[in-house]
C-alpha positions in Angstrom: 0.0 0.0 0.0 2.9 2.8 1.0 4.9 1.9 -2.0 3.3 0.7 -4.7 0.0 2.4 -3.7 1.6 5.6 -2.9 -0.9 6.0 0.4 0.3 6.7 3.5 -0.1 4.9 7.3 -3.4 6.1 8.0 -5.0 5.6 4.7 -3.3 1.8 4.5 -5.4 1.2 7.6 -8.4 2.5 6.7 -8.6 0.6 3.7 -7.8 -2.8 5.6 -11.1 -1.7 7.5 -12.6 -3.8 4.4 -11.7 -7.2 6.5 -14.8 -6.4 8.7 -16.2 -8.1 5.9 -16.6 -11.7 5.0 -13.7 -14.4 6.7 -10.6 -16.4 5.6 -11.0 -19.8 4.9 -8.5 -22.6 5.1 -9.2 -24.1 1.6 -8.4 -20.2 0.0 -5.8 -18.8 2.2 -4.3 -21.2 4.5 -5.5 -19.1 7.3 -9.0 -19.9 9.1 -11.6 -17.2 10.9 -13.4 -14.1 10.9 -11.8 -11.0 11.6 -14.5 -9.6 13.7 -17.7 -11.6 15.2 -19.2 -13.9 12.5 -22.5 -11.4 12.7 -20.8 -8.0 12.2 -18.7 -9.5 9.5 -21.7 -9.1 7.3 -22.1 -5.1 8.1 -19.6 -2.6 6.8 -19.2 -0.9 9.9 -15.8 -0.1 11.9 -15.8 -3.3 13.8 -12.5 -4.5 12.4 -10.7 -1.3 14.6 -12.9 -1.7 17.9 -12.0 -5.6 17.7 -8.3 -4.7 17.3 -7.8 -2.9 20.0 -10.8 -3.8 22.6 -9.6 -7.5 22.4 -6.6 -9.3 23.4 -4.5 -11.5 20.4 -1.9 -14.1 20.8 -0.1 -16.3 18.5 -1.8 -19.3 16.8 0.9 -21.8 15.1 0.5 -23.9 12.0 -3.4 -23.4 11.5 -3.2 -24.9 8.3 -1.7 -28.1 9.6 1.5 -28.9 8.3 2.6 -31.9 9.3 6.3 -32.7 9.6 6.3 -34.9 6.4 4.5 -32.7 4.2 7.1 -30.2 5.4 10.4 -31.9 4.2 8.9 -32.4 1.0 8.2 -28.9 0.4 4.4 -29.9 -0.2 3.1 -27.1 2.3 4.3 -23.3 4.1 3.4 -23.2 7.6 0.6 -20.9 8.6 0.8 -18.6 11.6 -1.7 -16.1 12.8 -3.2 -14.2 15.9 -6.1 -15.4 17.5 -8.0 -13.6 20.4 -7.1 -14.7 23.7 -9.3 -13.1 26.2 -10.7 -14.1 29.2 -13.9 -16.6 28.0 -13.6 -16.2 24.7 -14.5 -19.4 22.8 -11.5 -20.7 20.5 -13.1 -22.6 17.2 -16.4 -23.0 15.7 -18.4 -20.5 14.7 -16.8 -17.7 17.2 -13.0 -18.1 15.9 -11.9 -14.2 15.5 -8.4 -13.9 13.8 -5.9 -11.4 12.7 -3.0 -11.7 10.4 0.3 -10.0 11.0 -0.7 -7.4 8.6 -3.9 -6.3 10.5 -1.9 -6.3 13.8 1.5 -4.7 12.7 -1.0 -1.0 12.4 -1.5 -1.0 16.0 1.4 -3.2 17.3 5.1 -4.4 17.5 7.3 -7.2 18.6 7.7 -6.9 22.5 11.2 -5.8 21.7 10.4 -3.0 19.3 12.0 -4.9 16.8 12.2 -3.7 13.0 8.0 -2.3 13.2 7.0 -6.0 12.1 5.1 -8.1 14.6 5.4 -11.7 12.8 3.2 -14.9 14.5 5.7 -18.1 14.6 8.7 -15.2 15.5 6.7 -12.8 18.0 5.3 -14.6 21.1 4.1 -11.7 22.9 0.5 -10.9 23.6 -1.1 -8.0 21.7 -3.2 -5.5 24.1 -3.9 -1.8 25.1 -4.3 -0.3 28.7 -7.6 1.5 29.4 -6.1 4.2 31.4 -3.4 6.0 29.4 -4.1 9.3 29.9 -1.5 12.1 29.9 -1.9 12.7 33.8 -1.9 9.1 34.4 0.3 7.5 37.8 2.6 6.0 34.6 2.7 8.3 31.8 1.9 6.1 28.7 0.8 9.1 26.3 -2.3 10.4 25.7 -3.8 7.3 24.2 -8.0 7.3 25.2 -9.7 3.9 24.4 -12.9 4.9 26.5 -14.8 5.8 23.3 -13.7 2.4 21.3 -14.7 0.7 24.6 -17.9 2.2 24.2 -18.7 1.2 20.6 -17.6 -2.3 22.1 -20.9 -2.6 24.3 -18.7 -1.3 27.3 -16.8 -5.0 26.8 -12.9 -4.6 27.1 -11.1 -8.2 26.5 -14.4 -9.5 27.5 -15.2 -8.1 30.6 -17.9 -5.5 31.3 -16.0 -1.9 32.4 -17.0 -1.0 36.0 -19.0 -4.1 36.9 -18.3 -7.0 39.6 -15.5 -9.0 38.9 -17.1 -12.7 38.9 -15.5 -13.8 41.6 -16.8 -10.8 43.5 -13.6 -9.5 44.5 -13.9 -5.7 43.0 -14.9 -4.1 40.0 -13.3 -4.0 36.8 -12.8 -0.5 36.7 -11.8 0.7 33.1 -9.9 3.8 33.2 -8.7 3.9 36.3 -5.3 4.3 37.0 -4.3 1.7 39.5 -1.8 -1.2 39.3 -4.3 -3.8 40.6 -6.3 -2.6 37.3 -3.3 -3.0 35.1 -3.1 -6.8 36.4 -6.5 -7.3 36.0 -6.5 -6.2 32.8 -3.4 -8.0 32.1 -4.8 -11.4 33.0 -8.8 -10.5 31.0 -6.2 -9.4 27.8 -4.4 -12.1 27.8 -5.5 -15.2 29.4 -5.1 -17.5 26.6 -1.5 -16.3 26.3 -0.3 -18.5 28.6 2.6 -16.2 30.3 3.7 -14.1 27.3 4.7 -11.2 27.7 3.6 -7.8 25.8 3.5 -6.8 22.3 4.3 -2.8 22.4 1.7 -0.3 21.7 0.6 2.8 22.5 -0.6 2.3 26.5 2.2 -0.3 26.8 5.0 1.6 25.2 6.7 3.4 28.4 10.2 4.2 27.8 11.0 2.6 24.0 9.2 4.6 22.0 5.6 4.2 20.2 3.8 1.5 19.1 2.5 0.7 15.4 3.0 3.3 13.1 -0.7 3.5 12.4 -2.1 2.7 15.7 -3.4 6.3 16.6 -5.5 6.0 13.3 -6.8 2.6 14.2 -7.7 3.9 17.6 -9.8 7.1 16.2 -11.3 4.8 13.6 -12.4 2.2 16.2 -13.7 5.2 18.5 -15.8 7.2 15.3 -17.2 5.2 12.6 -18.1 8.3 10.4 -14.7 9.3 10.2 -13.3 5.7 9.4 -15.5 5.6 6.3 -15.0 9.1 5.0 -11.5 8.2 5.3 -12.2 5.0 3.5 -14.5 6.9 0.5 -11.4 9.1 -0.3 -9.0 6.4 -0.3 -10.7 4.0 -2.5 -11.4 6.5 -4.8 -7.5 7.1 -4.6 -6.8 3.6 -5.7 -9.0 2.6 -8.0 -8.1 5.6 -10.0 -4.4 5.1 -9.3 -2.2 4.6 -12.2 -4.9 6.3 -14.8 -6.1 9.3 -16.2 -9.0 10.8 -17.8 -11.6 9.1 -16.3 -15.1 10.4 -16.6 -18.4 9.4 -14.7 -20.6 6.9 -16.3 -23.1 9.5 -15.6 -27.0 8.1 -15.7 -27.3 4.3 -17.0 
């Protein structure tokens, strides 16, 4: 998209925003799931960027099943992608929500920094935001607000309700607030599935090394306004369907 496309990081994400649509499927792609909730993948909304960064992702291996034979005969590629890993969320059938490393490099990177690639099969960190990153925050993490992406998310952030009873009754799940036991808790919703890995850097988990994806601020103001995501996405199409010609006219009335 940025070279050969000539669009830059916030217009390559809004036109991913076209995976809220429709699924991958093993027999196509090699890679297997919807990129949003089975039922929204049939609306063109924004639910693609609220899923990014109101969910929790981690590393699935070898979805398309390579087995080792098939692998030293050169007969098949491995197949790695993300798969959500929050608290309770249900991990095949019907509900099986996926990214692929080029949906998740926008908002994240490597839990090193790395090279601004986060790869599945290299990368075993888990991919998640903070709620409370506000500039005044205890830990300054930048000015990064999720409340309105949490919103468009049914108040839901990695699964759990914001500023309801924990299940076990032990406290509320108080998104926003800044507090290490919210961190934790939040840390264990994002990431449950992760068993033990650590973070994938973003904005809200960046501290000291620097930003996160290089289009994660878009992502997060096209998860948190709809309008603005497919404006964005209007222009941009136009831009590319139109790239590499010239006097084009309107079909005017057929």
């Amino acid at each position: 998209f940025l070279d050969n496309m000539g669009l830059n990081w916030e217009e390559s994400a809004a036109l991913m925003g076209v995976h809220t649509l429709g699924r991958a499927e093993l027999k196509h792609s090699g890679y297997d799931g919807w990129w949003t909730t089975p039922e929204n993948s049939r609306r063109f909304d924004n639910s693609y960027f609220v899923n990014m960064l109101a969910g929790g992702w981690c590393e699935e291996l070898n979805v398309n099943g390579c087995d080792a034979e098939g692998l030293s005969a050169g007969e098949c590629v491995e197949k790695h992608q993300w798969k959500r890993c929050d608290k309770g969320m249900v991990e095949s059938g019907l509900a099986h929500e996926m990214m692929l490393n080029s949906d998740l490099c926008l908002a994240y990177l490597d839990q090193e920094g790395g090279d601004g690639q986060l790869r599945a099969g290299e990368d075993h960190c888990c991919a998640w935001v903070h709620t409370n990153v506000a500039k005044n925050a205890r830990i300054n993490r930048g000015d990064f607000d999720v409340s309105g992406v949490i919103r468009n998310n049914g108040n839901l952030f990695c699964n759990q309700a914001c500023n309801q009873p924990l299940a076990d009754g032990s406290g509320l799940y108080e998104c926003g607030k800044d507090s290490r036991g919210q961190s934790v808790l939040e840390s264990e919703a994002c990431c449950a599935l992760g068993e033990g890995a650590p973070d994938c850097r973003t904005n809200g988990l960046s501290d000291a090394r620097g930003p996160g994806g290089p289009a994660v601020e878009s992502v997060r103001r096209f998860a948190e306004d709809e309008l603005f995501w497919a404006l964005t996405f209007v222009d941009v199409w136009k831009k590319v369907t139109e790239n590499g010609f010239s006097g084009l006219k309107s079909l005017g009335s057929c």
